[in-house]
C-alpha positions as CSV (number, residue, x, y, z in Angstrom):
1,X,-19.0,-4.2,-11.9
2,X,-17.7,-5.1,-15.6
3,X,-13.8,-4.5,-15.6
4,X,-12.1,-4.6,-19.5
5,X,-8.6,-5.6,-19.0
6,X,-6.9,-4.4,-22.3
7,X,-3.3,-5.3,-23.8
8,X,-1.6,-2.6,-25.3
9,X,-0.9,-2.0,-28.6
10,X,2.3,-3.5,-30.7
11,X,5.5,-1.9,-29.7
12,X,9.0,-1.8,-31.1
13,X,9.8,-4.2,-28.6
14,X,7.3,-7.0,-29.1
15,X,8.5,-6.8,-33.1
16,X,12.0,-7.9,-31.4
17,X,10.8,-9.7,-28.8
18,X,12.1,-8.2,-25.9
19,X,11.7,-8.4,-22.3
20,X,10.4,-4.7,-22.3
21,X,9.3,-4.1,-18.5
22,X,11.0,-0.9,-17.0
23,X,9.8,2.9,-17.2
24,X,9.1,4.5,-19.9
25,X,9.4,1.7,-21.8
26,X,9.2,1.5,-25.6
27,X,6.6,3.2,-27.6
28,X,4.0,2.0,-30.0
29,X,4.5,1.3,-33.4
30,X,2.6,2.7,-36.5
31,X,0.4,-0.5,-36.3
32,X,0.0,0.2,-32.3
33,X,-1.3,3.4,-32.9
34,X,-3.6,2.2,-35.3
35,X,-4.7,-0.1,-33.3
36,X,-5.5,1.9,-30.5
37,X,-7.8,4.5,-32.6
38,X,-9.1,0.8,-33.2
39,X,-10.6,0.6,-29.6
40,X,-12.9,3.2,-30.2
41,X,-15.3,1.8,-32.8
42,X,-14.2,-1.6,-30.7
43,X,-15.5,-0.5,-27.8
44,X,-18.5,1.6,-29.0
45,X,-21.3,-1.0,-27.7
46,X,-19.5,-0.7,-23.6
47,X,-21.0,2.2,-21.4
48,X,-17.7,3.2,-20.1
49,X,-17.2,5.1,-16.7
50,X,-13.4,5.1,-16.0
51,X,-10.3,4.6,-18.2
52,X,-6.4,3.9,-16.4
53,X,-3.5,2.9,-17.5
54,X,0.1,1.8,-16.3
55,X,2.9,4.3,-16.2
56,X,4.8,2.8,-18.9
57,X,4.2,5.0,-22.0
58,X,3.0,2.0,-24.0
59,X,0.0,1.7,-22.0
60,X,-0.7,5.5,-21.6
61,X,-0.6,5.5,-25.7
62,X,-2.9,3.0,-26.0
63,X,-5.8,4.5,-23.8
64,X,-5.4,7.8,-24.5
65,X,-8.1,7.9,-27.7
66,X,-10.5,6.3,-25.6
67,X,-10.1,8.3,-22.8
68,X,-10.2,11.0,-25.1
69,X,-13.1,10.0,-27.3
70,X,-14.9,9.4,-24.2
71,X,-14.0,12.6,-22.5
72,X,-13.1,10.6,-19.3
73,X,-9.5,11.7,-17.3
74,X,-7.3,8.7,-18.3
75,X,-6.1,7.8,-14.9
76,X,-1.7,6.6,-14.5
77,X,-1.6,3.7,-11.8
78,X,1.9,1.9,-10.9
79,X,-0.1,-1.0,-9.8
80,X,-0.8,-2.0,-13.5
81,X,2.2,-2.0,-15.0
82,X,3.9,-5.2,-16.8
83,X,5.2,-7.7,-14.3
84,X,9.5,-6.7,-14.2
85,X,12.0,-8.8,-15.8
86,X,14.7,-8.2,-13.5
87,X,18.3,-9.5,-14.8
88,X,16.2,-10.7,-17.9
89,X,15.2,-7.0,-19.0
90,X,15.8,-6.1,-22.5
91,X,16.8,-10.0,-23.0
92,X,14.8,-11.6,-26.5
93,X,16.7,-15.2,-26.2
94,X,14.4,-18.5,-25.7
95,X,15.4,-19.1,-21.9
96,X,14.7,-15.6,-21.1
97,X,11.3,-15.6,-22.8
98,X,10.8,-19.2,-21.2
99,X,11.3,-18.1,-17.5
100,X,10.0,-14.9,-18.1
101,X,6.3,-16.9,-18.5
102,X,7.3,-19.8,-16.5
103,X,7.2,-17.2,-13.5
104,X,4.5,-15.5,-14.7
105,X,2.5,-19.0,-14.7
106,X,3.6,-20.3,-11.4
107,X,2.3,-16.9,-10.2
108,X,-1.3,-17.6,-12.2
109,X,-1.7,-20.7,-10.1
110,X,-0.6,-19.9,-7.0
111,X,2.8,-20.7,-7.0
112,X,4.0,-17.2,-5.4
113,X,7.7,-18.1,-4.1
114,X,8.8,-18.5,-7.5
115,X,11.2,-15.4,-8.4
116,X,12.9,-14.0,-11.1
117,X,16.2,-12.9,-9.6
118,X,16.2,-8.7,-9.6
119,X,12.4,-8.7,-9.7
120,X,9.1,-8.2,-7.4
121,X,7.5,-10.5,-5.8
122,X,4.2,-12.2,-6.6
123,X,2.2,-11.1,-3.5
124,X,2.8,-7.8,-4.4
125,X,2.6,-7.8,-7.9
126,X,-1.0,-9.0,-7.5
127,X,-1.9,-6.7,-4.0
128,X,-0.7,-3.9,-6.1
129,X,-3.0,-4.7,-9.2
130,X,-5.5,-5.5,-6.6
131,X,-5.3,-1.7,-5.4
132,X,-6.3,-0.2,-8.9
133,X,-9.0,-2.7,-9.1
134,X,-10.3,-2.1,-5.8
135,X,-9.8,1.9,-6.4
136,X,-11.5,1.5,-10.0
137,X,-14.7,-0.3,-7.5
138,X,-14.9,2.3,-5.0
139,X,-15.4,5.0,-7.5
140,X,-18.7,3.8,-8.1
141,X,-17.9,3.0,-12.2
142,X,-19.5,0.5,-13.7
143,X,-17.6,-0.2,-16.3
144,X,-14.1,0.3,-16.2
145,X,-10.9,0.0,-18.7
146,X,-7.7,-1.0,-17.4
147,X,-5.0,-0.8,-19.8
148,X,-2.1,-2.9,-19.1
149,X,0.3,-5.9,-19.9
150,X,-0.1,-9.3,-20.9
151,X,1.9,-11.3,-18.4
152,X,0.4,-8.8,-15.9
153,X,-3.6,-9.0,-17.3
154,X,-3.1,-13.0,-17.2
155,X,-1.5,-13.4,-14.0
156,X,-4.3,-11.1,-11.9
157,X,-7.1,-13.2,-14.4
158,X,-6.2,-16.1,-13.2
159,X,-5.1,-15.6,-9.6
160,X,-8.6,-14.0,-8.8
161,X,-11.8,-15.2,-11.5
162,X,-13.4,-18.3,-10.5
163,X,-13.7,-19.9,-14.0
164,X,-10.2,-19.1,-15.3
165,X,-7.0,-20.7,-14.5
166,X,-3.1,-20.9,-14.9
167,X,-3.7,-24.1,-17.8
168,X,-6.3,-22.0,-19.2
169,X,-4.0,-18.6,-19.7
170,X,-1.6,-20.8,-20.8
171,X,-3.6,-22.2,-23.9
172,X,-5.1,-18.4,-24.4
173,X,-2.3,-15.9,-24.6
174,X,-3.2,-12.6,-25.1
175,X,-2.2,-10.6,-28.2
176,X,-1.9,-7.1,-28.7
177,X,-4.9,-5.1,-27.7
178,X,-6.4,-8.6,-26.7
179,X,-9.0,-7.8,-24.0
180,X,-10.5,-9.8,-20.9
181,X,-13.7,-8.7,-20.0
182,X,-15.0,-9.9,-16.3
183,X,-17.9,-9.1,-14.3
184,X,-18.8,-9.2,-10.2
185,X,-16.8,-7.6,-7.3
186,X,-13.4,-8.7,-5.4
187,X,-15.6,-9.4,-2.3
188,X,-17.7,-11.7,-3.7
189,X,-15.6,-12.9,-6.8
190,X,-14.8,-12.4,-10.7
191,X,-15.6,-14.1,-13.7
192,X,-14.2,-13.9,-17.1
193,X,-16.9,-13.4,-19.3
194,X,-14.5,-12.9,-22.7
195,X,-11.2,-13.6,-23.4
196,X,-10.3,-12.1,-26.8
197,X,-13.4,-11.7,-27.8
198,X,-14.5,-15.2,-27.0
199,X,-17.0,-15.7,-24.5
200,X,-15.6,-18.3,-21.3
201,X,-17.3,-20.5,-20.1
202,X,-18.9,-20.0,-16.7
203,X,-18.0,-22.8,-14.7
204,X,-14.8,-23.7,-12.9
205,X,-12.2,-24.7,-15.6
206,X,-9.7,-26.1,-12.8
């Protein structure tokens, strides 16, 4: 299977810099909507069976042209959604930010007992992405879009393709609309084919 894991667009929040993790969540700016009509023509070249997206309205904005240009349901899934900032939500500060990713990195390699106080876990974070993936493989797509978060996109990448890891995320943050393309199965394993549009390599980075 070929799974595109896509950043949303540019919100309000990201111009501030804010922990922005709760329902509904702030909308896309002009320049987010632009640059999800972008995905389109970006994505013109991928046979595409299945488009979902995270209940925060961010993500929902950003796949809806596709979906729609595609004439594919776009499909809402909780298990997609941005990893929660707990007592940090709606904080922009540095030592927010920093223990925002430093959780989000432990996480990435492994490191699941590390907590952000008022937030999930990181078992279930990844069992719940896990669940979309798994539901997006049992449809029988071949190619399917995701459209979720950045700390979320990188932590799943790296806990479960065999080429990518938490130093490699690290170096590669993902941008708005940045997409992660991987290809196999969860039974067998996943490999990150493109990161941003540049290709990774195949072998095992740790």
């Amino acid at each position: 299977m070929r799974l595109l894991l896509i950043r949303h667009g540019q919100t309000t929040s990201n111009v501030l810099h804010l922990l922005d993790t709760a329902e509904p969540g702030a909308a896309l700016t002009d320049l987010g909507m632009a640059q999800a009509e972008g995905l389109v023509g970006a994505l013109c070249d991928e046979s595409i069976d299945m488009v979902m997206a995270s209940t925060l309205l961010r993500a929902q904005q950003t796949a809806t042209p596709l979906a729609l240009a595609r004439a594919l349901p776009l499909g809402i899934r909780d298990g997609i959604r941005e990893i929660g900032a707990g007592e940090l939500e709606m904080r922009g500060d540095a030592f927010a930010s920093d223990l925002y990713q430093a959780t989000a990195l432990d996480w990435a390699a492994g490191e699941l007992d590390s907590v952000i106080a008022g937030a999930g876990a990181g078992r279930d974070m990844l069992a719940a992405f896990d669940e979309v993936v798994a539901e997006a493989e049992s449809s029988g797509a071949a190619t399917a879009v995701l459209v979720s978060h950045g700390a979320a996109i990188i932590t799943w990448a790296a806990a479960r393709a065999a080429n990518v890891d938490a130093s490699f995320v690290a170096e590669n943050p993902l941008a708005n609309i940045g997409i992660v393309i991987l290809e196999g199965n969860s039974a067998a394993q996943w490999v990150a084919v493109s990161w941003s549009g540049d290709p990774v390599p195949a072998e095992q980075l740790s």
